[in-house]
N, C-alpha and C positions, 0 to 999 in steps of 0.2 A: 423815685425816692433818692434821696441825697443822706449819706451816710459820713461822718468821721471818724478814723479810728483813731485811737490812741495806741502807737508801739513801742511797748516795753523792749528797750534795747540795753546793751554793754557800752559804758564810757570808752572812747576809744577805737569803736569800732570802725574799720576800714570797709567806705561801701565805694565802689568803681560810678563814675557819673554814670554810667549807661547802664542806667538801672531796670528803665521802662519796660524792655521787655521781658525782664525777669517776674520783674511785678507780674504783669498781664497772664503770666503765666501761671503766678501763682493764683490767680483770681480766679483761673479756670480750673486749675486742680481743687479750691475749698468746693465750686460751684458741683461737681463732680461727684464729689465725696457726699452731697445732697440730693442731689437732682442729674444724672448722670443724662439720662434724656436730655435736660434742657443745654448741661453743658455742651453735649453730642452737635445739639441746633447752633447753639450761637459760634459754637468754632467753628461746624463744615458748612452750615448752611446760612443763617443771618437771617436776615427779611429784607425780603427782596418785590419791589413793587410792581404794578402793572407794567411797565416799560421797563424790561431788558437791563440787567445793569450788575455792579458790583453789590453785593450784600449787605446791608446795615447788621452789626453787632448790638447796638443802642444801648451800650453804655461806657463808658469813661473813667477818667480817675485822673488829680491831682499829681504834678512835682508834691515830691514828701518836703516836708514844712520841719526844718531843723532848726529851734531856736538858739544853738550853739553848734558852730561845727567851722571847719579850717579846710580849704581847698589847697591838694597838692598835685601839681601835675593832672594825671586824671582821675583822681580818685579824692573822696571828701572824708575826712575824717569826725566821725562824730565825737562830739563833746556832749552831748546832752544823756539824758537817762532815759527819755522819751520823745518820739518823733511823733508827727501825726500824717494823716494820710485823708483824701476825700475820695469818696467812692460814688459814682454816679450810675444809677439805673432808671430807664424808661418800664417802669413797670406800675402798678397799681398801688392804693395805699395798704389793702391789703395784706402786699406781699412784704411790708416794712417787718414779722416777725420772721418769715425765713429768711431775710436777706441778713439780719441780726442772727441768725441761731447759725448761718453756715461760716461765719465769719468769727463767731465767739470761741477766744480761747485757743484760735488757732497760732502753732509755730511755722517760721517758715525759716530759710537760709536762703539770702540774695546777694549776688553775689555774679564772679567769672570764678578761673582759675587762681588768680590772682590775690584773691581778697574778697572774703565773703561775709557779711551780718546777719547774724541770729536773732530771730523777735519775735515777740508773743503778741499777739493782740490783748489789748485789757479790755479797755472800756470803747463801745461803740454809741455813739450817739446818734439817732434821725433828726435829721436838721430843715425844716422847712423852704423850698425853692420860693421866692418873691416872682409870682409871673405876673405883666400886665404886656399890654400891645405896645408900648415903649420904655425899653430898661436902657441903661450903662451895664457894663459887662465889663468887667475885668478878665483876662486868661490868669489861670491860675499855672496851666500848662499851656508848652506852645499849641498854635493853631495852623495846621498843615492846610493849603488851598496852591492846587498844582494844576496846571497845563499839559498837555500834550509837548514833551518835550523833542529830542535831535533822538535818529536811531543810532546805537551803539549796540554791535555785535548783534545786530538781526531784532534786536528788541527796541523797543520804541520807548525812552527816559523821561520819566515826570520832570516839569519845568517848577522848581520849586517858586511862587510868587510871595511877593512884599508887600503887605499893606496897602504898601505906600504906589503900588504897580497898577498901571491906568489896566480897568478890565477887572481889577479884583473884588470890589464889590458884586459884580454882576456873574461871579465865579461863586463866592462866598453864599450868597442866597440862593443861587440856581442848588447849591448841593442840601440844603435846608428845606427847601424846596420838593426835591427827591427822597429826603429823608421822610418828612410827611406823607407823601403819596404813598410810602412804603408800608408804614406804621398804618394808616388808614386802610391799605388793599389788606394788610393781615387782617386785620382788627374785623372789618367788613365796613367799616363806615363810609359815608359818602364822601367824596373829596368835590372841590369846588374850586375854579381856577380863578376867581374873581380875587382872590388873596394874596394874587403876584402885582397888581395896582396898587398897594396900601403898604410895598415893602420897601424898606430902605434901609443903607448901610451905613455908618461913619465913624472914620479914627478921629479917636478922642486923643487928645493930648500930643504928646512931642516923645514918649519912651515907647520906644518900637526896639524890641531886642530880640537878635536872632540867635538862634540855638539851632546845630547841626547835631543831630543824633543820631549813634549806630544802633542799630536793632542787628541783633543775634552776631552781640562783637566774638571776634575770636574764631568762628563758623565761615564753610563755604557760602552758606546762606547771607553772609553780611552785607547791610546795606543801610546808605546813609541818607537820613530823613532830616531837611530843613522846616522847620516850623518858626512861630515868631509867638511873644509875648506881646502883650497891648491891651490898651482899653479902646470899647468903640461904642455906639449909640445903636441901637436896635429897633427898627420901627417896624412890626408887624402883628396879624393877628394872634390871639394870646395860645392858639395848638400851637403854631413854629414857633414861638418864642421855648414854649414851654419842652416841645420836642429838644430844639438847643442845648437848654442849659441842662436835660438828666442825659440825654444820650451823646450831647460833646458837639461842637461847632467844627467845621471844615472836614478832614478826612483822619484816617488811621487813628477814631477815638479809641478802638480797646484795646489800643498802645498806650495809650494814654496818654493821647491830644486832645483837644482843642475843649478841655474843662472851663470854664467860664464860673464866676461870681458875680453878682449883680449889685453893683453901688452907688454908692451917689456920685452925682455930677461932679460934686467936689474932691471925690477920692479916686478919680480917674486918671 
């Protein structure tokens, strides 16, 4: 289910660009305050499929959408009275009244040390996902898809890749890929490997913008994540498509990357 909020914000407010992980955080504190088991799963545990791997979280969330606001240095000053926000969940349709009730009415504070914004959720809307076996995609947030990168200090460095980087399609679907097997080994369903013949990848258009993000600025824990904005072509069967676009394209979606919109050819 694909949700947008509407947040009621202070004219003027000073939010720091590196906001993402403050979000994700607060995503897990409303889910908590509900469902404290499920939030326990999706932060230590994930879904994790028959082959050995990092966890899927499966779900996602939008750059906030400011219709007025002034960039200084690294912080964006809001001008508007209301911001919006998209929130993506691989869940049933079901679950669309909890997902609405842990979300409604809530306040949060985001923010560093430096400069924090205060906001209420108002209005949440369920917004219908378009799936078929060939969409356009827009990022709505960057799209993280990394390599094995050089060892620094006995650790082995993600190789952040470009679109535009020979091997990244074939990178971009293999994790898509994984994501599936996951969802389906939880779930119990049968997975079929005949759906890697029928997949394909392609950037759309010429605006490819990179965005360098700090997750948990300020902290020993800091670390900076290259993701990319872009439109691209999608050709697969309509589960991966559909796994994509609620639970987020490429990696670190419950940071909230690789959110996807689906458009027309012409507004790619």
């Amino acid at each position: 289910m694909r949700f947008r909020l509407t947040l009621h914000i202070k004219r003027g407010s000073i939010l720091p660009l590196n906001y993402q992980y403050p979000i994700s955080s607060w995503i897990y504190k409303c889910i908590n305050r509900a469902d404290s088991d499920f939030a326990r799963f999706l932060h230590e545990q994930g879904y994790i499929g028959a082959k050995a791997g990092k966890p899927f979280k499966f779900f996602t969330f939008s750059k906030l959408q400011v219709p007025q606001r002034e960039i200084y240095q690294d912080r964006m000053i809001i001008k508007s009275p209301e911001v919006y926000l998209t929130l993506s969940f691989l869940v049933e349709q079901a679950a669309e009244k909890f997902i609405t009730g842990v979300f409604q009415h809530q306040h949060a504070g985001i923010g560093d040390k430096k400069s924090q914004v205060d906001f209420e959720v108002g209005a949440i809307e369920a917004r219908p996902v378009p799936v078929s076996n060939e969409v356009y995609v827009k990022a709505s947030s960057p799209i993280v898809v990394s390599k094995p990168g050089i060892i620094q200090n006995g650790k082995m460095r993600a190789q952040y890749m470009s679109p535009e980087d020979p091997g990244y399609s074939d990178i971009f679907l293999r994790n898509l890929i994984n994501k599936y097997e996951a969802y389906a080994s939880y779930t119990g369903n049968s997975v079929s490997a005949d759906y890697t013949e029928s997949m394909d990848w392609t950037l759309e258009g010429k605006k490819v913008k990179s965005r360098l993000e700090t997750i948990k600025a300020g902290t020993n824990a800091e670390t900076k994540v290259r993701g990319y904005q872009y439109a691209f072509k999608l050709k697969a069967p309509e589960p991966l498509v559909r796994i994509g676009l609620l639970a987020g394209f490429g990696e670190k979606n419950s940071l909230g990357f690789g959110c996807g919109e689906v458009v027309t050819n012409g507004n790619c």
